[in-house]
Residue frames as qw, qx, qy, qz and C-alpha x, y, z in Angstrom:
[[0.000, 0.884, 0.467, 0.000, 0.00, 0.00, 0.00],
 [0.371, -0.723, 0.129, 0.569, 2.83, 2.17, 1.20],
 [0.311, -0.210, 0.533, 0.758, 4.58, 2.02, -2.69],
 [0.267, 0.673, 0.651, 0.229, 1.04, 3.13, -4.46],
 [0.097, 0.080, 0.128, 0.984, 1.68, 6.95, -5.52],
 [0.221, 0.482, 0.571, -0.627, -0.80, 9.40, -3.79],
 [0.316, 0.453, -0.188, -0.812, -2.10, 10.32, -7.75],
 [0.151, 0.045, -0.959, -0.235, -2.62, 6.83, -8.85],
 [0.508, -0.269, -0.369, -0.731, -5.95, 5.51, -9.06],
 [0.772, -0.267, -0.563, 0.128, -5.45, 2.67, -6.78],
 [0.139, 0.323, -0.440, 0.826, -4.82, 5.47, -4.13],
 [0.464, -0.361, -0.355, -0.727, -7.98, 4.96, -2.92],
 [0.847, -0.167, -0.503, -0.030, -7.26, 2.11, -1.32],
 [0.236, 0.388, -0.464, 0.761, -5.17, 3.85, 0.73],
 [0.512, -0.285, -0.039, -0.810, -8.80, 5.23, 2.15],
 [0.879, -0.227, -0.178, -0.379, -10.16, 1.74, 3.27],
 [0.464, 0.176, -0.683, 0.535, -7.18, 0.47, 5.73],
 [0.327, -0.088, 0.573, -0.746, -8.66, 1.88, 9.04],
 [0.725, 0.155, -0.208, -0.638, -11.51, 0.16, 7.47],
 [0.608, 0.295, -0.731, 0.094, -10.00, -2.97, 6.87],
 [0.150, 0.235, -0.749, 0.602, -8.22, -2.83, 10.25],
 [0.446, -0.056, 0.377, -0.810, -11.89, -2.56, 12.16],
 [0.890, -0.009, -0.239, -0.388, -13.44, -5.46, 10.26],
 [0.567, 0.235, -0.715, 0.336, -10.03, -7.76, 10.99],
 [0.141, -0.235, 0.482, -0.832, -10.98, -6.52, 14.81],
 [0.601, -0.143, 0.361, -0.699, -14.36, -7.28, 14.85],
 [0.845, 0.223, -0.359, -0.327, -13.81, -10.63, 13.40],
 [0.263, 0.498, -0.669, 0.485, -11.55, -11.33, 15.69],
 [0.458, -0.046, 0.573, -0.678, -13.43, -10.57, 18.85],
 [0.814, 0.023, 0.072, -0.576, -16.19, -12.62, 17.33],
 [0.792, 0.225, -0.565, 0.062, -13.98, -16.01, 16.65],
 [0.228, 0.183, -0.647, 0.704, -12.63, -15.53, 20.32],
 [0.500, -0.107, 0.310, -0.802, -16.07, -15.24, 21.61],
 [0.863, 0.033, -0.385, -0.327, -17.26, -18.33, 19.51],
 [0.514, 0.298, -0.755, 0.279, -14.06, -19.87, 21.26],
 [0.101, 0.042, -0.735, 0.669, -15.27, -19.31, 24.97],
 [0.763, 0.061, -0.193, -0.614, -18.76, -20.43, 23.85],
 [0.876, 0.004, -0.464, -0.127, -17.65, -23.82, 22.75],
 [0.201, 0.407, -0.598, 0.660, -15.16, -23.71, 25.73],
 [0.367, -0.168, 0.465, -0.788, -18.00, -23.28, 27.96],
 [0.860, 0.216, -0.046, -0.460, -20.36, -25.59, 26.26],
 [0.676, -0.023, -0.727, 0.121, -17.78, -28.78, 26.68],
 [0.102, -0.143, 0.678, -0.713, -16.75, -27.41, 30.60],
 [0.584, -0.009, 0.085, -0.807, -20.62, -27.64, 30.84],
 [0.952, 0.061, -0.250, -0.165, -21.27, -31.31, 29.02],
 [0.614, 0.135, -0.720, 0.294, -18.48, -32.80, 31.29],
 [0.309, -0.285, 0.486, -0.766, -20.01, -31.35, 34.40],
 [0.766, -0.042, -0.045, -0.640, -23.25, -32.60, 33.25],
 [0.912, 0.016, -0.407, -0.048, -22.12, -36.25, 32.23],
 [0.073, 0.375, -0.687, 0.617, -19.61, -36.10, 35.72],
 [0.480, -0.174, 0.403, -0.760, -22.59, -35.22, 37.92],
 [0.889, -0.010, -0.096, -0.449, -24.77, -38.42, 36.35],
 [0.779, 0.302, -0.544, 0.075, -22.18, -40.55, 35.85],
 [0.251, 0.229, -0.603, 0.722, -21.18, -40.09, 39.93],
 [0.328, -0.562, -0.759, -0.034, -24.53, -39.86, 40.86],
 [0.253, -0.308, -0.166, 0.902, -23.87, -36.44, 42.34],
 [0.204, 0.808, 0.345, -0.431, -26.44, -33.11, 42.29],
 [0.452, 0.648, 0.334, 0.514, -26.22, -30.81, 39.75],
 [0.235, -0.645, -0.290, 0.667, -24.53, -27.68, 40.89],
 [0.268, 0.868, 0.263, -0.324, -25.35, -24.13, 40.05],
 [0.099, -0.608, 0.434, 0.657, -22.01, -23.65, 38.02],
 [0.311, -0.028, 0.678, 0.665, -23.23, -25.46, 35.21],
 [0.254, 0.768, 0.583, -0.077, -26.52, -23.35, 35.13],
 [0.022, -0.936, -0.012, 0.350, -24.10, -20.59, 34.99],
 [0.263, -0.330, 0.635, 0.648, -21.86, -21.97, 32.25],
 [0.259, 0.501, 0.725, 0.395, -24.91, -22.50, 29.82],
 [0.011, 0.908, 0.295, -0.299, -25.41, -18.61, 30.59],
 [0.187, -0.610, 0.479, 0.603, -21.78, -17.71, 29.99],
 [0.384, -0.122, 0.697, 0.593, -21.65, -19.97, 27.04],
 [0.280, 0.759, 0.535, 0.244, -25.55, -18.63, 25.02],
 [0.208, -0.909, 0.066, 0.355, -23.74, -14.88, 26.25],
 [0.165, -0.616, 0.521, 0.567, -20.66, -15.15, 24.36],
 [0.379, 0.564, 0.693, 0.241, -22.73, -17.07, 21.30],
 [0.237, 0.873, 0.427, -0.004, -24.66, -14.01, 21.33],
 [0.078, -0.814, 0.278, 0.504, -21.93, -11.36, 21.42],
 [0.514, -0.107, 0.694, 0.492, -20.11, -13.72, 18.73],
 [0.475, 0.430, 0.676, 0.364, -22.88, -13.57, 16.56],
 [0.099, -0.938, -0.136, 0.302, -23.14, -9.75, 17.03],
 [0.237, -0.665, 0.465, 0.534, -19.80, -9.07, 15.95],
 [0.376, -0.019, 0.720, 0.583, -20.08, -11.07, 12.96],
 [0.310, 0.785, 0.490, 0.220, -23.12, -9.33, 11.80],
 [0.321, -0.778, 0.099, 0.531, -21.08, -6.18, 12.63],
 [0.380, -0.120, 0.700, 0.592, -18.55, -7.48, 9.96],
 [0.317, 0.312, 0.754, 0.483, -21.02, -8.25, 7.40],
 [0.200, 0.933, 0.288, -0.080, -23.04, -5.04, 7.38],
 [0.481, -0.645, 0.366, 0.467, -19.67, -3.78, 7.07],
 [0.445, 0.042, 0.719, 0.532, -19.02, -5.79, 4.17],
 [0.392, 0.594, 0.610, 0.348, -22.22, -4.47, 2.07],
 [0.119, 0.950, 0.049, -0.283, -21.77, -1.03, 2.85],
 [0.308, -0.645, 0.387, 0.582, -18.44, -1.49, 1.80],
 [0.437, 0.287, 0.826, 0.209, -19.91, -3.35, -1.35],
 [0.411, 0.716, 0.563, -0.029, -21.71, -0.52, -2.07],
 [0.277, -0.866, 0.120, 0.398, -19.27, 1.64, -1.93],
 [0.535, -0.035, 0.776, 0.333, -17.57, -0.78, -4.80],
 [0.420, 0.499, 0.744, 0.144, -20.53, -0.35, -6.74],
 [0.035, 0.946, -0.021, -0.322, -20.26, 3.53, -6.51],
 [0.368, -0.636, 0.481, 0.478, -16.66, 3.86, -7.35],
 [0.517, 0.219, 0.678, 0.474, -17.42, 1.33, -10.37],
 [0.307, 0.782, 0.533, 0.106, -20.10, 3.36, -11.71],
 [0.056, -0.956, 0.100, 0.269, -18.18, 6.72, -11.49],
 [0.581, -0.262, 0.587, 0.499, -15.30, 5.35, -13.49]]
């Protein structure tokens, strides 16, 4: 990006880095949320099959890992619609740029 000349057409691109950089971000966060979902959601199914398989109560942590783990689902899936509205504005923005050519 750095060796595109600021008069070149492909200077533009210059323009859509902070972009970039904010979708790479919020994909991030949202693969790292998916991660301490499924994270939570085994911790959870080895409580569960523990507790039966010992004959032992159910304790409250694994009501509160099927919270943690539908919580960071939901942020996950947040961020990735984040992304993808992202994507079509940036799409349209594409669609501009063509048409003005």
């Amino acid at each position: 990006m750095n060796a595109i000349p600021d008069g070149s057409e492909k200077a533009q691109m210059k323009n859509d880095v902070p972009r970039l950089k904010t979708r790479a971000r919020l994909l991030r966060n949202g693969i790292l949320l998916s991660l301490g979902s499924g994270l939570c959601a085994g911790l959870l199914l080895g409580i569960v099959f523990a507790t039966g398989f010992f004959g032992l109560r159910y304790s409250y942590g694994a009501g509160i890992l099927f919270i943690v783990a539908t919580l960071l689902l939901c942020g996950a899936i947040v961020r990735f619609a984040q992304d993808v509205i992202m994507d079509l504005h940036e799409f349209d923005y594409l669609e501009w740029a063509r048409a003005r050519s």
